[in-house]
N, C-alpha and C positions, 0 to 999 in steps of 0.2 A: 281199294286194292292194297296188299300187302306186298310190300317188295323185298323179297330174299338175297343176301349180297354174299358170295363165296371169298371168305377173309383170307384165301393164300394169293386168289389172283383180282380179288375185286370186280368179279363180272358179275352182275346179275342174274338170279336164279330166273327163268324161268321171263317170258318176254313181257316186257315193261315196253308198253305203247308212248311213246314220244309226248301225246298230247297229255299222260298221267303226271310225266314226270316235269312237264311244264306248268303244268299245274298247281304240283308239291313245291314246286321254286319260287313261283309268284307267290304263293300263303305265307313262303318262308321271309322271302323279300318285303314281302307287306305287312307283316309280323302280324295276321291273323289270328294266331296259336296263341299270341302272346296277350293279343286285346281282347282274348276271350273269357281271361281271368279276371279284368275287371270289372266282366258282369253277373260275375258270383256273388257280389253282397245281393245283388236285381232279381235275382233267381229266383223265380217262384213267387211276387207281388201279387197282388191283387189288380195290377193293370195285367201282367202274365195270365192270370188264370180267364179274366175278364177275353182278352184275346183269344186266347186257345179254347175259350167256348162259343165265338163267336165262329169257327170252322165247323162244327158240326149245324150250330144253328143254320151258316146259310148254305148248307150243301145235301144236308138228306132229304128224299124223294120219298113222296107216298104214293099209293097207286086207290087211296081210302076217301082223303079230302074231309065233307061234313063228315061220315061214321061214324072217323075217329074221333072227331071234336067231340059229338055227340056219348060217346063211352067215355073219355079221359077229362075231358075239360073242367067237368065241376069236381076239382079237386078237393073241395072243401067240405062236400058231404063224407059223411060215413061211409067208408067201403072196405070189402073183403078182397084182396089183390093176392093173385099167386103170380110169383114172379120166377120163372126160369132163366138163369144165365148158363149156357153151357162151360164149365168149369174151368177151361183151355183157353175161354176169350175173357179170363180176368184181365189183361194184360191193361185194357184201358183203363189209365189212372196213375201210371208211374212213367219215367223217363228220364233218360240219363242224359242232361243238357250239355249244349258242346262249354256250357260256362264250369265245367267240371265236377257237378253239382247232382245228386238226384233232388229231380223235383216231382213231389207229389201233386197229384189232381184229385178228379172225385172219378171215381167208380161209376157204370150205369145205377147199379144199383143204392150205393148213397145219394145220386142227383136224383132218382125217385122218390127214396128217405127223405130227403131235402122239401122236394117240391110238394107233396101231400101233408107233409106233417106228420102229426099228429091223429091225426081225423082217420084214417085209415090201419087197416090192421094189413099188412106187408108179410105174405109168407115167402119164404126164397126156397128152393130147394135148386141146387145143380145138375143136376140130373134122377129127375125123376120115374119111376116107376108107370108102367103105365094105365095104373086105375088109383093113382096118388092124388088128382085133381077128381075124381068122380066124388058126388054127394055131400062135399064138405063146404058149400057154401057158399062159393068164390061169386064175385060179381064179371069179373074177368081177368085173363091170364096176359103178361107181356111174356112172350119169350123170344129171347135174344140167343141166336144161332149163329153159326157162320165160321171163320178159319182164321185160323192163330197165325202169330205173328209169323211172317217169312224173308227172305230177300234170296232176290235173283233166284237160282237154278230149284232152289228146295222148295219154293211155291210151285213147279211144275205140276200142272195137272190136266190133262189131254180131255179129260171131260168132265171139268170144271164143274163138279157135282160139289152138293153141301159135306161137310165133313159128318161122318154119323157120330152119336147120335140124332142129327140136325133136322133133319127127314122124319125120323119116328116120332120123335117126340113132340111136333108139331101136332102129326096123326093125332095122338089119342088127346094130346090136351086141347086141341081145338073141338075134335068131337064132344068132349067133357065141358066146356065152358067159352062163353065168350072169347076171344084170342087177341093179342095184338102181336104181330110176328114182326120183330127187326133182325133184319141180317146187316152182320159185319163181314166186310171185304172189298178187295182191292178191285173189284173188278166181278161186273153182272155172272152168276155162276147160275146152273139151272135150278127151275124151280119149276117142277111138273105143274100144270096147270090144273088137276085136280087138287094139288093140295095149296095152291092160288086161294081154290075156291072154298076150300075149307076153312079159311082165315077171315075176321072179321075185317081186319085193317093187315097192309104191309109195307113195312118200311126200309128203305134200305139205305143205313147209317154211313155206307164204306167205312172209312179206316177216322176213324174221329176225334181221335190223338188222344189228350190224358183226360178232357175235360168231358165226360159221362155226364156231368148238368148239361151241357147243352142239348144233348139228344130230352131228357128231361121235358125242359122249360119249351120243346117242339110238342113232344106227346102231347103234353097236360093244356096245351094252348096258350102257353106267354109269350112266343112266337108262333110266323103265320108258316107254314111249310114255304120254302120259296126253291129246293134243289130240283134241277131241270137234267134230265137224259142226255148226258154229253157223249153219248153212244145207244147204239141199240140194244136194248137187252132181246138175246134171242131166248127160242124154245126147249131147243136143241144142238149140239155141238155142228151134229150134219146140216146144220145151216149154216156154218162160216163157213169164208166170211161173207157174212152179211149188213147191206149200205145201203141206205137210203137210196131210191132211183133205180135199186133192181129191179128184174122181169118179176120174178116173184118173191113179195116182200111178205110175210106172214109174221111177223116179232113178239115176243111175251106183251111187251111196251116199246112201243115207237121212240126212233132222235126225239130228245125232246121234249118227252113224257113227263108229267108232274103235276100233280093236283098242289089246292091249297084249300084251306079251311074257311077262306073268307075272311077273317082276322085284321083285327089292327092288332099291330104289336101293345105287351102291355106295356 
């Protein structure tokens, strides 16, 4: 919260909740602001990076299990990979630390680069066309969909739909090639169940902070999937809300829900 002060009479613009302002005193009394600057030389380590991919690793959800192990995991053969990121969710990979600092991560897309090597031929495009994936060879497609960064009131959305192009572009690249569909977001959004089924695997990454290898080293198998359904994801909006123990519970995926690969970690 930002607090507005009127410099003729000293009142505050606009209402400052007691508990904000109690808050801003304690950070200031405990000189918080101030011991944040001494972890600016720390900023951005290889124990940092190491951590911040450890949140993706143990929190996204498949709803695939073997499949996907079965498509991603031998990373070390030769393959033709079309990879979609919709252009808007670059966002993961950069971040402004409270040590005053921007710190760099990896990208979905470079912790791909990363995890294959070599061995594989990596197309990206950001928004493709929709006969761009037909006839050119692909073994199969990631595409990563879903909704850019928000806070509070500007995420508002009443039916929590994918952001377009998020929906189409699934359509025709999963018709055209094997698929592996990861959505980014804060929160289960719908996801018709036709187009469920049109996907070879799907995962859903939420919000995964800077580190894009972690999601990575989940696909290709150097971790086991281990995120579990800390809510229900529903079908539809006209079923909230919806809880476990209703008269009728019908869910995309159940509390709870999460496959795994079967996996020891490598």
């Amino acid at each position: 919260m930002i607090l507005g002060c009127n410099v003729e009479d000293g009142q505050l613009l606009g209402k400052a909740p007691l508990a904000t302002l109690l808050l801003v005193t304690q950070l200031l009394l405990t000189s918080i602001f101030v011991c944040s600057f001494a972890l600016k030389p720390k900023a951005g380590t290889v124990f940092h990076h190491e951590l911040c991919c450890s949140q993706p690793i143990n929190s996204i959800t498949t709803s695939s299990g073997k499949k996907l192990y079965n498509m991603l995991s031998e990373k070390t053969q030769c393959s033709h990979v079309f990879f979609v990121l919709l252009g808007r969710i670059l966002f993961v990979g950069r971040v402004y630390s409270y040590a005053c600092v921007w710190v760099t991560g990896t990208t979905i897309l470079q912790g791909i680069q990363q995890t294959v090597g070599g061995s594989s031929e990596i197309v990206y495009k950001a928004v493709p066309d929709k006969n761009f994936a037909k006839g050119k060879g692909f073994d199969y497609a990631i595409v990563v969909i879903g909704e850019v960064p928000y806070a509070e009131f500007v995420g508002d959305n009443n039916n929590l739909t994918i952001p377009a192009p998020g929906i189409e572009t699934v359509e025709y690249t999963c018709e055209a090639v094997k698929c592996v569909v990861v959505i980014i977001s804060g929160r289960p959004l719908v996801v018709p169940p036709y187009l469920l089924q049109s996907m070879d695997a799907f995962v859903a990454a939420w919000l995964p902070g800077t580190e894009g290898q972690g999601i990575a080293d989940v696909l290709y198998g150097d971790y086991d999937f281990t995120g579990k359904l800390s809510r229900t994801w529903f079908k539809s909006v006209d079923q909230l809300p919806m809880n476990v123990g209703d008269d009728y519970y019908d869910p995309l995926f159940p509390f709870g829900f999460g496959l795994t690969m079967g996996l020891k970690n490598r």
